[in-house]
Every structure is written in C-alpha cells, then in structure tokens.
N, C-alpha and C positions, 0 to 999 in steps of 0.2 A: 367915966364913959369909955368904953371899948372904940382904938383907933380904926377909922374904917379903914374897908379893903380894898376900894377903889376912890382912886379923885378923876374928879371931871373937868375936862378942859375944851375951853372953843377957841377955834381959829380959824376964822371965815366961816367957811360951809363945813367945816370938820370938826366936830365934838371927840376928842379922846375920852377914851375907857382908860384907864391906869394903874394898871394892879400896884398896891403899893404897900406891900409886906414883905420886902425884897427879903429879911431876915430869915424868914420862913420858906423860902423860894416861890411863894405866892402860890401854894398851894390852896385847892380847894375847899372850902370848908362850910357852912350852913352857911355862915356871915358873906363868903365871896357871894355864896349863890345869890342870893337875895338880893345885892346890891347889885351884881348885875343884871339881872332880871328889872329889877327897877329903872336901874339906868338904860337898858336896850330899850325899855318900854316909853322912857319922857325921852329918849332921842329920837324914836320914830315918832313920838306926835307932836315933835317941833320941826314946823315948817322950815323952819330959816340952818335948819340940821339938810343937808343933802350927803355926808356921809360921815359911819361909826369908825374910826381906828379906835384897835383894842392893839395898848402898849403895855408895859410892863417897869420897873424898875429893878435893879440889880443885876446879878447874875445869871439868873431863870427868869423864864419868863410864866413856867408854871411847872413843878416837877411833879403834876397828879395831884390825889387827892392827901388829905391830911391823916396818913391810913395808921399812924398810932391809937391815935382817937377810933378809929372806923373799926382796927380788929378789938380794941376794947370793949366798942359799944356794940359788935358783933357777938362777943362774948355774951357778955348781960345779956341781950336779947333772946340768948339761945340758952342760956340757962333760967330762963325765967319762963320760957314757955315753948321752947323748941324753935326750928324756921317754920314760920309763914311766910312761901311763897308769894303770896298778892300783896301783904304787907311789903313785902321786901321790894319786890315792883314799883310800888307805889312810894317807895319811899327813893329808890335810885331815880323814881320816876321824872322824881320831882327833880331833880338837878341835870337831868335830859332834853327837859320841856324850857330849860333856862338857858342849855347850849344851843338848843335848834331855834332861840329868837334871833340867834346870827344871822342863820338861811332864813327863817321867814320875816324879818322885818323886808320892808315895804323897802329901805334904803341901803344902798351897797353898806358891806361891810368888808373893815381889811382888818388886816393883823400884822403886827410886825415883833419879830420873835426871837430874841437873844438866847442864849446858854441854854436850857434843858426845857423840853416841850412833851412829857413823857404820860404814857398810862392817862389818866381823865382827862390832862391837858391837850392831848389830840383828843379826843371824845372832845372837846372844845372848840378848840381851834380849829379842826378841820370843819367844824359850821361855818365859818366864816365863807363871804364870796372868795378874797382875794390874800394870799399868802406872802408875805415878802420877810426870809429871815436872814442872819449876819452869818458869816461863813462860818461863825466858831459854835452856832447853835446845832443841837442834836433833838431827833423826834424818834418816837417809838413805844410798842405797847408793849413792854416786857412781863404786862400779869396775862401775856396770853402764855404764860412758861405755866402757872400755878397762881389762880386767885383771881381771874377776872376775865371777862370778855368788851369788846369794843362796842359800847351800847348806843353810838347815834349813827352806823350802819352808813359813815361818808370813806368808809379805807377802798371799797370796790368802786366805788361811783368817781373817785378821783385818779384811781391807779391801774383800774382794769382788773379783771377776776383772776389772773395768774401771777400778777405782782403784788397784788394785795396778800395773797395766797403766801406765796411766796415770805414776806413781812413777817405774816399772825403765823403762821406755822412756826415760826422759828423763836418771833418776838425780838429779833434783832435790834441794833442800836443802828441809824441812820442819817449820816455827819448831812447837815444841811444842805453842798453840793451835790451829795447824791440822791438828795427829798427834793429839788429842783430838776437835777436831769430824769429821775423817774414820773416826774409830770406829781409827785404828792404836794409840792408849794408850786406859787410860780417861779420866783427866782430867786438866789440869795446874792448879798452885794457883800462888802468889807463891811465887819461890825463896826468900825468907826462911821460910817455910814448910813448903816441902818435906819437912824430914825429920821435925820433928814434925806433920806431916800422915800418911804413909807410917806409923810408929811406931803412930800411933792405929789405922789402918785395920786393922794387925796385928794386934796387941791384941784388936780388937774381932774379926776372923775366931778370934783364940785362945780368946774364950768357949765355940767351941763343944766339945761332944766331938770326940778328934779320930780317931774310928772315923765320925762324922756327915761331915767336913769330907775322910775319901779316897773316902768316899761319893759327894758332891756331887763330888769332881773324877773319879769315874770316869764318873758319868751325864755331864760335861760335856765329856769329854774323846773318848769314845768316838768320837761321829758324826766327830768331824772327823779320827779315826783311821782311820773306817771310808771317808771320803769322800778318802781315797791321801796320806796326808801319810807316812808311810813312802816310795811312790815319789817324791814328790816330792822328799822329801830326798837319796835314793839320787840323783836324774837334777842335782840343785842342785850334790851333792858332784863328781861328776864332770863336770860344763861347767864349774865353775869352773875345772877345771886345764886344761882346753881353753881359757879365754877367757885365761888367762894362758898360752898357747901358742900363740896367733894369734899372727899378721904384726903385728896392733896389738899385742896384750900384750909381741911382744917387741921392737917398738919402742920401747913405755915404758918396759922394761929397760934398752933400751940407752940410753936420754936419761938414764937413773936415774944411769947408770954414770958418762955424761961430766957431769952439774950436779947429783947429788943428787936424790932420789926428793922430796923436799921442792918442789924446783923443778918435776920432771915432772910432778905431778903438779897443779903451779899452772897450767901450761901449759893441762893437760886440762881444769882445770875452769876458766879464766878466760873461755873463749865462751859460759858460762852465768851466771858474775856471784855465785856461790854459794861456799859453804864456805870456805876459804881466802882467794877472791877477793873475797868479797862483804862488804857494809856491817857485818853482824850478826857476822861475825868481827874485823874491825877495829875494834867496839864490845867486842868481847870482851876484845881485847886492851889496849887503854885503861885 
C-alpha cells in the first residue's frame, strides 16, 4: 500500500492536516490532492472540528508541485495528441478546486509554514484564512520566470495590486519576515516556535462558537468574492497551461529532458541568485 500524504490529528477543537512526506519536500502530487480534499471535506462536516491547521513535517512545508513527473507527463500528452487547452484546465482544475476548500470551508483555516513554501504551494497556502511561518521559511512563485502562472488568484487580494505586481513580475524569493511585513502572511515567530505558536492561535480562535467563527469568515470572505476572485482563478487556471506551452515553457521541457528538471530549473533561477541558487538555500542545506 502506498504511505499516505497526510496524517490527521485532533486536539480539542483543532484537527491538523499534516503533510508527511518530509523526503520529498511534501510536494504536490494526485495522492496529496485527494487526501486533502478529502480531509478539508470530513473536517468541515464535523461539528466538534471549529478549526483546520494545515502543518507540515520536515524541512518544507511544500516546495510546489512534483514537476519531474508533471513535465514527463506533459510530454506524453503532447506527443500523443497535441495541447488541449480545456483538458489542461480541467485537469489543473482539479487541484484548484482542492486549494480553494481552505477559503471556502465554513471553518477558519490556519497554516503554519517551515522552510520552502514555493510555486503550487502558495497557490495552496495562500487559501488559507490565517498564515503564521518560522523566520527561516521562504514563499514565492519562481515559474512566473518560465512555466507557470499563479492559478488561485489570492497574490493581489492579499498584497495589493503593486506588490503583488511587484512579486510575479520578477518571481523573487521572499525570506518570511518580509511575506509578514508586506501583509502576504500575518506573522512569522522563531522556527523553534512555530508550531507551538500556530497550535495556540488555534486553540484560542476554537474558544469561540463555531456558528460565531463561519459568521465572521463569511462577513470576511465575501467582499473579496465579490471584488472577481472567482475570475480570477478561472483566467490564473488557464494561462497556466498556456505559460507551460510557450516556446519558453517548452524549452524548459526540453532542457528537463536532456539534464533533469532539477538542473533546468537552476539554470532559470541562477540570474536572480534566489531559491536553489542563492545563500539561504545553501544555509539550508548545511
């Protein structure tokens, strides 16, 4: 039997989510999708659940999707019968509609976020209500360089149209203290901290009723449903498989092909000095 990808934990009014494929950086893959969809879904229809923390084990807490596999199976697809667009939609779609049961379940959700939070794992995480990561964590969408766009449409709604801008234009790496002072998390504490930090925050939102607590997330949720984050999502899911079916996305395919996606994609990001390439991952790795 295949190890899952998440375990489930309660304590009091708080169910953890807990990615636990620390080996693999808890990257995304059909198996995570599913389980948490699953799991978002029997925590919101247990009563005695008043809120989700999504934790992590290891190093990362998700460094994106499992994209050896993805330009592989990009491959095949495209040799077997070209892009279909709507297929492709449909198929990103579907691990969209499993990041946005953050925002739309009925009951808060937090996250709490170690080491690398990168490319699909913000498309994740930033569904969440509430952000809380360790100082030594980094967030950032670096396939907005080549191969991807930001498909659940939460980088403006959190950060404001000029810093968000700001982010995707460049694809930058973003050390945790500065995804808290630009208002992208709410706050990061000392990674020895972190999870009994998060744990408390829980806790303390489980005091309340929690017919008070889908109260406050619909008054809070609305305006920013009502200000196109539905289109948003929709136009995010569909340029993504456009930006992965540019001349550039399928040049990084094919570099994927002949040195490993590992390499390709060190190539792309080593003229910025970030993630892979840069100091704070080489500290990481230490």
């Amino acid at each position: 039997m295949t190890a899952p990808a998440i375990r489930i934990e309660d304590e009091g009014p708080v169910r953890s989510l807990v990615f636990c494929r620390p080996d693999a950086y808890n990257t995304i893959t059909p198996q995570l999708r599913d389980e948490l969809g699953a799991a978002i879904d029997a925590a919101d229809r247990d009563r005695s659940v008043r809120v989700i923390l999504l934790r992590a084990e290891g190093r990362a807490f998700c460094a994106g999707y499992a994209l050896d596999t993805g330009t592989a199976a990009q491959e095949r697809e495209d040799a077997a019968r070209g892009w279909d667009s709507v297929a492709d939609m449909h198929m990103i779609g579907r691990y969209v509609e499993v990041f946005m049961k953050l925002w739309q379940a009925s009951k808060p959700t937090l996250a709490a976020v170690q080491g690398w939070c990168i490319g699909g794992g913000t498309d994740m995480v930033l569904c969440a209500d509430i952000i809380v990561a360790g100082e030594g964590a980094s967030f950032g969408y670096p396939p907005a360089r080549v191969w991807g766009t930001p498909t659940t449409g939460m980088w403006v709604h959190r950060l404001g149209v000029e810093k968000a801008k700001r982010y995707l234009f460049t694809g930058d790496e973003i050390p945790a203290p500065e995804a808290a002072r630009i208002g992208l998390i709410l706050e990061c504490v000392p990674d020895a901290a972190l999870q009994d930090h998060a744990m408390a925050l829980a806790q303390r939102i489980g005091r309340l009723p929690l017919n008070q607590l889908e109260m406050m997330k619909l008054i809070c949720n609305q305006p920013i449903e009502q200000a196109g984050l539905q289109q948003g999502r929709m136009l995010g899911t569909f340029l993504d498989g456009v930006a992965r079916h540019s001349q550039e996305g399928l040049d990084l395919v094919a570099r994927a092909r002949e040195a490993g996606f590992r390499q390709a994609v060190r190539e792309r990001d080593e003229p910025f000095g970030d993630y892979g390439s840069g100091p704070r991952s080489k500290r990481a790795e230490g």
